[in-house]
C-alpha positions as CSV (number, residue, x, y, z in Angstrom):
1,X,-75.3,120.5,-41.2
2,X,-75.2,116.7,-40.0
3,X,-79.6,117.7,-39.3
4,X,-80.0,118.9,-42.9
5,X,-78.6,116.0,-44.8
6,X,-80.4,114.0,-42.2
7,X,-83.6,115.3,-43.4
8,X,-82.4,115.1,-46.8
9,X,-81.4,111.3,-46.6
10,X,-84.5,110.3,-44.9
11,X,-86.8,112.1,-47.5
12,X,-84.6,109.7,-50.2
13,X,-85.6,107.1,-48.2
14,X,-89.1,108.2,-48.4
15,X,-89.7,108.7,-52.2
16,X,-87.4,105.4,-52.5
17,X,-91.0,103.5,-50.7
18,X,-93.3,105.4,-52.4
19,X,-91.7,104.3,-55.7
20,X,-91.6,101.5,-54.6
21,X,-95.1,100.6,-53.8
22,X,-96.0,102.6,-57.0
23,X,-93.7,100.1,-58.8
24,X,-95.6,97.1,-57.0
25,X,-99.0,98.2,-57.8
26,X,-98.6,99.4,-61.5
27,X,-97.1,95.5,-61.7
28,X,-99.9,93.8,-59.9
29,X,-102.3,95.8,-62.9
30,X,-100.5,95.2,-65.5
31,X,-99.3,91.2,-64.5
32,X,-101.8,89.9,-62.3
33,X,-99.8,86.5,-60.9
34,X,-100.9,83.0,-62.8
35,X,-101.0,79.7,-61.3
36,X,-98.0,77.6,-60.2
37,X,-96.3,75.3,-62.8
38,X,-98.8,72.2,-62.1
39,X,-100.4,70.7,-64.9
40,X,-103.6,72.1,-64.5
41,X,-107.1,70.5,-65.0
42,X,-109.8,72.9,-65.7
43,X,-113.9,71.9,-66.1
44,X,-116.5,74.2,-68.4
45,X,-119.9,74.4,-65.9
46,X,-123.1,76.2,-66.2
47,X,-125.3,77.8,-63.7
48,X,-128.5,79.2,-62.8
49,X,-130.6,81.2,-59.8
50,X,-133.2,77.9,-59.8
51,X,-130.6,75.5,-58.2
52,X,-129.3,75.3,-54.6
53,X,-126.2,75.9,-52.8
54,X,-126.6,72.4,-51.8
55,X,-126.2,71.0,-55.1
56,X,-123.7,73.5,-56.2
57,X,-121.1,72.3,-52.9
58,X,-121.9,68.7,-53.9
59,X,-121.1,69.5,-58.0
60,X,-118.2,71.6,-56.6
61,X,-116.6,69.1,-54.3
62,X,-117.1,66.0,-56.6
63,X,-114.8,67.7,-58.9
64,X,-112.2,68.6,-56.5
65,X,-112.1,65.3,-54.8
66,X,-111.1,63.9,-58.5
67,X,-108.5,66.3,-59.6
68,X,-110.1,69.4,-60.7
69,X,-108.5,72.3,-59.8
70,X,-110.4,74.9,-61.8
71,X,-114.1,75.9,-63.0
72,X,-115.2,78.2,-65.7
73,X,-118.4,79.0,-64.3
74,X,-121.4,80.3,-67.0
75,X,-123.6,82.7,-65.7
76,X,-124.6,84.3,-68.5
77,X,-122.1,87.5,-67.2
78,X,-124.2,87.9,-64.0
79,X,-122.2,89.7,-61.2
80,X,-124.5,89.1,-58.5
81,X,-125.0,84.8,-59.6
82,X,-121.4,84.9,-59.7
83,X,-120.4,86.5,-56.6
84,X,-122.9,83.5,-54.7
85,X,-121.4,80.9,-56.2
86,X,-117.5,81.6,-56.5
87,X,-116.9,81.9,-52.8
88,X,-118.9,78.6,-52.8
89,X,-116.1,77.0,-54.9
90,X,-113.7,78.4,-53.7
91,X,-114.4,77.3,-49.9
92,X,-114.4,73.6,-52.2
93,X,-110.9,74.1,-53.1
94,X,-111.7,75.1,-57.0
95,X,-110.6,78.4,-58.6
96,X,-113.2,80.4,-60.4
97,X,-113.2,81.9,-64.1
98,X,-116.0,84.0,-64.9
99,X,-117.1,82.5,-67.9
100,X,-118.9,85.0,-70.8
101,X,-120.1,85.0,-74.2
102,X,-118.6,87.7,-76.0
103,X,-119.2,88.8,-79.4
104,X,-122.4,85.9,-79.7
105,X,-124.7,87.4,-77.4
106,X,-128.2,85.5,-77.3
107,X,-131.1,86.6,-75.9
108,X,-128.7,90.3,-74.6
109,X,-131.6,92.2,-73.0
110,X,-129.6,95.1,-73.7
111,X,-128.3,94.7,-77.5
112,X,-131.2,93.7,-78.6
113,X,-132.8,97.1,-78.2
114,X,-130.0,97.9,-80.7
115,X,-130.9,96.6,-84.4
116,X,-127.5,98.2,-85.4
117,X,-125.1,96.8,-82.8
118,X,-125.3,93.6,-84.9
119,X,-123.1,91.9,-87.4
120,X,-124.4,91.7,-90.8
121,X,-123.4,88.7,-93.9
122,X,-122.7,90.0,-97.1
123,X,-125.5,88.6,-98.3
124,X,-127.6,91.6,-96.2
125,X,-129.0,89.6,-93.4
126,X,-128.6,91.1,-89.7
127,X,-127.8,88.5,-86.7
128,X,-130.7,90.6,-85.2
129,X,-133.3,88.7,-86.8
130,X,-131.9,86.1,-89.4
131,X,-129.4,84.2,-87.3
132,X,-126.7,81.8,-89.4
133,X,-126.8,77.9,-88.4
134,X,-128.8,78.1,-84.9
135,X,-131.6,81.0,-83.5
136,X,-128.7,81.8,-80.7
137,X,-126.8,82.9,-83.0
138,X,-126.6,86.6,-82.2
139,X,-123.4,88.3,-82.9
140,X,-122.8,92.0,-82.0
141,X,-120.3,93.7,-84.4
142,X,-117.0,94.4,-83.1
143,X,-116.6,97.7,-85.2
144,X,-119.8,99.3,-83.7
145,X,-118.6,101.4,-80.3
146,X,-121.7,101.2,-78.4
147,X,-121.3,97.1,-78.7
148,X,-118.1,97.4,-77.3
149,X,-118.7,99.5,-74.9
150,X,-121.3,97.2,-73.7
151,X,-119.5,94.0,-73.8
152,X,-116.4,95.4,-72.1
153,X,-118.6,96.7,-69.2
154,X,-119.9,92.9,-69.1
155,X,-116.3,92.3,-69.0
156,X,-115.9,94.7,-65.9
157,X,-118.7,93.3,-63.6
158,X,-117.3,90.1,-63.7
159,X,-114.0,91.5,-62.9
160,X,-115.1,93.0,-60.0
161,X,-116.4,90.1,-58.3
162,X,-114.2,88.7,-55.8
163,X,-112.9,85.3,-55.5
164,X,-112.5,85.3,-59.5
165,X,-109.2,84.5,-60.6
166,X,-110.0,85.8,-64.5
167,X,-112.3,86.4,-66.8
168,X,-112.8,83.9,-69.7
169,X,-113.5,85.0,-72.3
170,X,-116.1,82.6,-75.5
171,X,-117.3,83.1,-78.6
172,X,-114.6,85.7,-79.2
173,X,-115.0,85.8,-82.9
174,X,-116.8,86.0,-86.2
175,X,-119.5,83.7,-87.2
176,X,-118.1,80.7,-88.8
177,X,-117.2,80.7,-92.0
178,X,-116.8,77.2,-92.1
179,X,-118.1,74.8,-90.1
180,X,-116.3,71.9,-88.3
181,X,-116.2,69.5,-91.2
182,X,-118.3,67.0,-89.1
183,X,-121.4,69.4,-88.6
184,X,-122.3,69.7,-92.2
185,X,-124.2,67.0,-92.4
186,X,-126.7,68.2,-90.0
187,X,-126.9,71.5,-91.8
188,X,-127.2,69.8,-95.0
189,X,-124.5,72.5,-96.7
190,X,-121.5,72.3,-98.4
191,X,-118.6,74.5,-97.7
192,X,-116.0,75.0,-100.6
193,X,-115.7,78.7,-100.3
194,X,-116.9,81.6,-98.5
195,X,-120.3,81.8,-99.0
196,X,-122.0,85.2,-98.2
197,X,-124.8,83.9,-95.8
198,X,-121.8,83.1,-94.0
199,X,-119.4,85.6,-94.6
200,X,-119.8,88.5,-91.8
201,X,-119.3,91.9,-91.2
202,X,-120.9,94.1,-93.4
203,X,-122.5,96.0,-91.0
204,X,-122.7,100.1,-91.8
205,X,-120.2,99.9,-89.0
206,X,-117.7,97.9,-89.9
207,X,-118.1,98.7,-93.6
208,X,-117.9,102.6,-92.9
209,X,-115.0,102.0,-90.6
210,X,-113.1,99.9,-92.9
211,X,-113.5,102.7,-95.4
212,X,-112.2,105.4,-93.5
213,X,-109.2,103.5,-93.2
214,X,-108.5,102.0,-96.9
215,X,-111.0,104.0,-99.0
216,X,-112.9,100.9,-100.5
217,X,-116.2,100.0,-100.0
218,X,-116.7,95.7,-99.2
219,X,-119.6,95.4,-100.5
220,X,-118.6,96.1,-103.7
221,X,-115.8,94.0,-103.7
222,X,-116.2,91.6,-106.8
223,X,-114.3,88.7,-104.4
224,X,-113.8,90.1,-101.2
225,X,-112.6,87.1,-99.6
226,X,-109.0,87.7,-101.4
227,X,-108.5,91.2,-99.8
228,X,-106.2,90.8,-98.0
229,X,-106.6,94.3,-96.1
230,X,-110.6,93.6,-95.5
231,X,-109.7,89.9,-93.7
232,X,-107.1,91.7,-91.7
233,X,-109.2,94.2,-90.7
234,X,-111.6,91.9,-89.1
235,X,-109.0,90.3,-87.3
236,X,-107.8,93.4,-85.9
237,X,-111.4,94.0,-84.6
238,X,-111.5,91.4,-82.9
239,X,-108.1,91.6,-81.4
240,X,-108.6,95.3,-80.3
241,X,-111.9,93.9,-78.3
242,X,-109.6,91.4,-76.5
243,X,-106.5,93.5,-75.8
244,X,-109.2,95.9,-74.1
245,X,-110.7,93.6,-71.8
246,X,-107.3,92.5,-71.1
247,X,-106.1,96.4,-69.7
248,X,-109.5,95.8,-67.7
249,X,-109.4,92.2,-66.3
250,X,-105.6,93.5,-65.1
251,X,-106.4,96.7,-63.6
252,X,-108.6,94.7,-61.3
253,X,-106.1,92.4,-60.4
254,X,-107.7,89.3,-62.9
255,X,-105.7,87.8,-65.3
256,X,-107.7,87.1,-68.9
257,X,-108.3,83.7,-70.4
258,X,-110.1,82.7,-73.6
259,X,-111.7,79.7,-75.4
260,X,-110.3,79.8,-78.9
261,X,-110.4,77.4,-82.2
262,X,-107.7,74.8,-82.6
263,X,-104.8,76.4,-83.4
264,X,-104.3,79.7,-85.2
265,X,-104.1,79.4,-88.3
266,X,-107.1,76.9,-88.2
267,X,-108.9,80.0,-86.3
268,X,-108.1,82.2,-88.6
269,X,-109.4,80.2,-91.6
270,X,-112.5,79.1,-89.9
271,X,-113.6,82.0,-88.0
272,X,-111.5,85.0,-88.3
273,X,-109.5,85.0,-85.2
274,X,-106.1,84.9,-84.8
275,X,-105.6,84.4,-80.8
276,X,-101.4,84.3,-81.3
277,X,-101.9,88.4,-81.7
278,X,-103.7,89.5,-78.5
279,X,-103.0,90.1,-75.4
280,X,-104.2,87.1,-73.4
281,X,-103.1,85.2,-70.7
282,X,-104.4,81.7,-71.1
283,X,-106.1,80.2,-73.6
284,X,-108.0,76.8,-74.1
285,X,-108.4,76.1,-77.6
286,X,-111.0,73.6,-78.3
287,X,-109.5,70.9,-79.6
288,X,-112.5,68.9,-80.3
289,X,-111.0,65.5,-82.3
290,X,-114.9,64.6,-83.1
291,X,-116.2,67.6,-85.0
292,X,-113.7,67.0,-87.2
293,X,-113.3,63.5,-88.3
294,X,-110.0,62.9,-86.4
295,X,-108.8,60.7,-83.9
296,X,-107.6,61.4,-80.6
297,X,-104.0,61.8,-81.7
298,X,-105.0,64.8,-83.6
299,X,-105.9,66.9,-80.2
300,X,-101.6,66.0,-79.7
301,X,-100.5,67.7,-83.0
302,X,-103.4,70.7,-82.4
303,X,-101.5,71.2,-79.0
304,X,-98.3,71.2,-80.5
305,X,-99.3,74.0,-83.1
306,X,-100.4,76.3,-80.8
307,X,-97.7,76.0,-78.5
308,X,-95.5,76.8,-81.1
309,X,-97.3,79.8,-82.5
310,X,-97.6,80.9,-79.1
311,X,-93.3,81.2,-78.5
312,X,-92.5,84.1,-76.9
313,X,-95.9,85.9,-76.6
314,X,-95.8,84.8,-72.6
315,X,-99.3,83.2,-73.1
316,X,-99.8,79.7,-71.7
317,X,-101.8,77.0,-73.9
318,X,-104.2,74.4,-72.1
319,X,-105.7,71.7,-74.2
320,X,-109.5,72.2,-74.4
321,X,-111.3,68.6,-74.8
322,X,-114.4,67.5,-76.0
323,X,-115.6,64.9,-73.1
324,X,-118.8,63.2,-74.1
325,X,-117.2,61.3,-77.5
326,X,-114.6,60.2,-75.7
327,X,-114.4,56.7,-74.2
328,X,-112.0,56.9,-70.9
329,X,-109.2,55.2,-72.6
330,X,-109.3,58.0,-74.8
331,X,-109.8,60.5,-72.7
332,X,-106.5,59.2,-70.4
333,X,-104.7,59.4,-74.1
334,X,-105.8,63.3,-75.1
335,X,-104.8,64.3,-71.2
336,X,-101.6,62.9,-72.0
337,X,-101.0,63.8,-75.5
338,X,-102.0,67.5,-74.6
339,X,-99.0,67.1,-71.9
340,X,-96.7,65.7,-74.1
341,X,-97.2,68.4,-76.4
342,X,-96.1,71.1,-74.2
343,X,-99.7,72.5,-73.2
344,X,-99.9,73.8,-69.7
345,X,-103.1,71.6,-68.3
346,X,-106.5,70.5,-69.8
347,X,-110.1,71.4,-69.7
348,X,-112.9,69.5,-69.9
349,X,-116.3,70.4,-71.8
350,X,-118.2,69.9,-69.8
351,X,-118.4,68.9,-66.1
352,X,-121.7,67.2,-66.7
353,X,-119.7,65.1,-69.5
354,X,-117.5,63.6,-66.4
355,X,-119.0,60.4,-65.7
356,X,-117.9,58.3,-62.5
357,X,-115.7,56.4,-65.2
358,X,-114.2,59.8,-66.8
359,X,-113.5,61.4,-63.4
360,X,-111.8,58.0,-62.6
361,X,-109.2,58.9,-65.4
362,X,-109.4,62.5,-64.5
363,X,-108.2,61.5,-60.7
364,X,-105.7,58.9,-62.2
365,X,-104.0,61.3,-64.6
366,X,-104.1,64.3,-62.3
367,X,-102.0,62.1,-59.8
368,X,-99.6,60.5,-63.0
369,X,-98.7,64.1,-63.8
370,X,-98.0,66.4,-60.8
């Protein structure tokens, strides 16, 4: 008798482990681990086959010697470029981010083999071949499945690489709608509403997808840009790529991270994306003070917004900043007004923007606030 419930308590004990390490694996998918509670200081970098080791350890270590502790590394979603170079910075002391573009996707090999993976304007013209603003402007819709597909398996190979501590992802959006009011003039338009060059997706996917749902056809809307069910829509599209990519940066053990407009609201107005609804880990909105008229305080209040749309969602806010218009007292003053304003850390577009003078401050501040 005392054998038997022996046997029986030990096989208790058993299934009590198993559960257990069940319990800690399904947790390590579904909440890979961030950072520790430093402010942070992040730096956007691009890359290539062409260059060197050499002279990615020397760009690598000038940025950890002056108080970078993380790199978003552009490799136009290359696996193999990535897994050279991130155990390269990471042997320099720097976490990697697999840095992708996401729903702009120029020069995709792949896509472009697909005329009707792309988004369309309501004025009729496809991102395949008449591009709004700039020729890289190639959008993939987010409501055709075979786009998806492809940009989460984009997604996938970089979350596979090792050393990577997330995948970042850009250009997680719609074209916009309206451009930072300091880039009209080199476009020579004006923006006052939504004007249908600019005004995307009325692809046959999203349009026929939309009308399974709602029974309305957008392209004969007489003002679509007052529906309210045809702007949420495309906000949902977007969100339902990013909440995807999120199940698949986690079940590889990567946490997901995004460059996003401003704040919001701003996002939402500007380029249809509402980052306070996904399921995201970090983000780095781009508070660029410049490309919109506004002073350096401004990149302070945009912090401050998006922290507080951002209560309770468990996503952590670090102040993206636009380097090269900066002079290094104001770069010292958006570090610490993005601080003061409750984001997380601060990242720097782009590396090759840090000047000996700008790292100076970077070094300085990194030291003020840790």
């Amino acid at each position: 008798m005392k054998k038997t419930k022996y046997i029986y308590l030990l096989l208790i004990l058993i299934l009590a482990s198993c559960q257990t390490q069940e319990t800690k694996k399904e947790t390590l998918e579904e909440a890979p681990q961030k950072e520790n509670n430093e402010f942070k200081f992040w730096a956007w970098t691009h890359a290539n086959n062409e260059r060197t080791d050499e002279s990615y350890i020397e760009e690598y270590k000038k940025y950890k010697d002056n108080g970078i502790d993380a790199i978003f590394i552009n490799t136009n979603a290359d696996p193999k470029l990535l897994s050279r170079l991130a155990p390269i910075a990471k042997k320099e002391g720097l976490e990697v981010h697999a840095w992708m573009f996401t729903m702009n996707r120029p020069g995709d090999t792949v896509a472009l083999k697909h005329p009707d993976w792309y988004m369309v304007s309501r004025s009729g013209k496809s991102c395949f071949d008449a591009r709004p603003y700039v020729d890289y402007y190639q959008w993939l819709s987010p409501s055709h499945p075979d786009a998806r597909q492809h940009i989460w398996s984009l997604v996938e190979g970089l979350a596979e690489v090792e050393d990577v501590a997330s995948v970042h992802l850009d250009y997680i959006r719609y074209p916009d709608v309206y451009l930072p009011v300091a880039l009209l003039p080199k476009y020579g338009i004006t923006q006052d509403e939504e004007l249908p060059d600019y005004d995307f997706d009325y692809s046959d996917a999203s349009v026929n997808a939309f009308k399974e749902k709602f029974g309305r056809d957008p392209r004969e809307m007489e003002n679509p840009a007052i529906d309210i069910e045809w702007k949420q829509f495309r906000l949902n599209e977007i969100r339902n790529v990013v909440n995807h990519a999120y199940k698949i940066a986690h079940e590889h053990g990567k946490i997901l991270t995004a460059a996003v407009f401003p704040y919001p609201e701003m996002a939402d107005h500007m380029v249809r994306q509402r980052w306070d609804k996904w399921k995201i880990d970090v983000v780095t909105p781009m508070i660029y003070n410049s490309f919109y008229n506004e002073g350096v305080d401004w990149v302070g209040f945009a912090t401050a917004q998006g922290v507080s749309d951002l209560q309770g969602t468990g996503t952590e806010l670090h102040t993206g900043i636009y380097v090269p218009e900066l002079s290094p007292e104001e770069l010292e003053k958006a570090i610490q007004t993005s601080k003061d304003n409750g984001a997380k850390g601060v990242s720097f577009f782009d590396g090759n923007a840090l000047n000996p003078e700008k790292l100076t401050i970077v070094k300085k501040m990194k030291a003020a606030l840790n």
